[in-house]
C-alpha positions in Angstrom: 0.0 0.0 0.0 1.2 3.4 -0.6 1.0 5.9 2.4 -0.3 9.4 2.5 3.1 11.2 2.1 4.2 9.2 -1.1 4.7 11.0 -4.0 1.6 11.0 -5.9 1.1 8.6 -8.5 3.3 9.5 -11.9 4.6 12.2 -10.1 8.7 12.4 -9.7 9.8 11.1 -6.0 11.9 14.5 -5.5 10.9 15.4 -1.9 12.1 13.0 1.2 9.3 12.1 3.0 10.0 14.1 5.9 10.4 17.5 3.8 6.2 16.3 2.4 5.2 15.7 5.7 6.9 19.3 7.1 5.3 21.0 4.2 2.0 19.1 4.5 2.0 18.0 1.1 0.6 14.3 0.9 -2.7 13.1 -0.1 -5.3 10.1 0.3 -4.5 7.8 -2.3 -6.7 4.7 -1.1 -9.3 7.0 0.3 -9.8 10.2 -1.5 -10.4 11.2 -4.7 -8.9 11.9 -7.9 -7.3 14.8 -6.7 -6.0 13.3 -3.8 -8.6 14.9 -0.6 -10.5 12.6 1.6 -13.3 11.0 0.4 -16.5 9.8 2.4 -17.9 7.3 0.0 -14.6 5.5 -0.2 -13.3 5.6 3.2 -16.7 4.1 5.3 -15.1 2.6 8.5 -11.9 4.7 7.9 -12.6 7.8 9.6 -10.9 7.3 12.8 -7.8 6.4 10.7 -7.9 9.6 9.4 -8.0 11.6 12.6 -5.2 9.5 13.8 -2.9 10.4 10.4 -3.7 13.9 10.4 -3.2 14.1 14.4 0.2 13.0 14.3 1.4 14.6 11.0 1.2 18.2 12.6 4.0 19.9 13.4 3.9 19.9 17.3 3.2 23.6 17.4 0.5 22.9 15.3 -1.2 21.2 17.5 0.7 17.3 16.9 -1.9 14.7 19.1 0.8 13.1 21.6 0.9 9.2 21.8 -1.1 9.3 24.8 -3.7 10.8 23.1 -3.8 8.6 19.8 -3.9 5.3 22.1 -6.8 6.3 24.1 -8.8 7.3 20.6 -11.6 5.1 20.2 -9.9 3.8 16.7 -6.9 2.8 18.3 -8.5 1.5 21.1 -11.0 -0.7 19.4 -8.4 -1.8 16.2 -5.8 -2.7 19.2 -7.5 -6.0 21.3 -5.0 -7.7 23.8 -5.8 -9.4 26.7 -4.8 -7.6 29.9 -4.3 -4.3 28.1 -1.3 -3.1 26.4 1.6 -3.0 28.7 5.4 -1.7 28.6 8.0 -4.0 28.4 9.3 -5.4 32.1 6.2 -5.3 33.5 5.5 -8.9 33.7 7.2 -11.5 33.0 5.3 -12.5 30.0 6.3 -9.6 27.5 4.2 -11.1 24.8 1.7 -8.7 24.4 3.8 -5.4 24.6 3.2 -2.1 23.4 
C-alpha cells in the first residue's frame, strides 16, 4: 500500500518524505479522490484512521496529538484488542503482548 506522504502517483519522487510531511503535502490515495482529498464514500469505516494520520502529521506547534492521546482514541483503542491491556516492556514477565 502506498502511504499518505508518497509521491503522488506518476509524479517524480523529488521530496524525502520528511520534507512532504513538514510542508503538508501528501494526499489520500486509497481513500480520496482523484485529486487526492479525503473521500466519504470510499473511506466508510476509515474515519478514525484519518483523525489519527492527520493528528500525528502536525508539526507539534500545530497542535501534533501526543501518543497518549492517539492510544486512548476510540480507533486505536478498538483496532488494538489484547488481553490484559497493552503494557510496557518489564512489567511482567510474559512480554508477549507489549506495546
Amino acid at each position: 500500500g502506498r502511504l499518505p506522504f508518497d509521491a503522488p502517483p506518476g509524479k517524480p519522487d523529488r521530496s524525502r518524505n520528511t520534507h512532504r510531511i513538514a510542508r503538508r503535502d501528501w494526499m489520500w490515495c486509497r481513500f480520496g479522490d482523484e485529486d487526492g482529498e479525503w473521500d466519504d464514500a470510499r473511506s466508510l469505516g476509515f474515519e478514525g484512521g484519518r483523525e489519527v494520520v492527520e493528528g500525528l502529521l502536525k508539526k507539534v506547534r500545530m497542535g501534533r496529538k501526543a501518543l497518549d492521546v492517539v492510544a486512548e482514541m476510540k480507533w486505536v483503542k478498538e483496532g488494538i484488542r489484547v488481553e490484559g491491556g497493552l503494557r510496557v516492556s518489564g512489567e511482567d514477565e510474559n512480554d508477549e503482548a507489549l506495546l
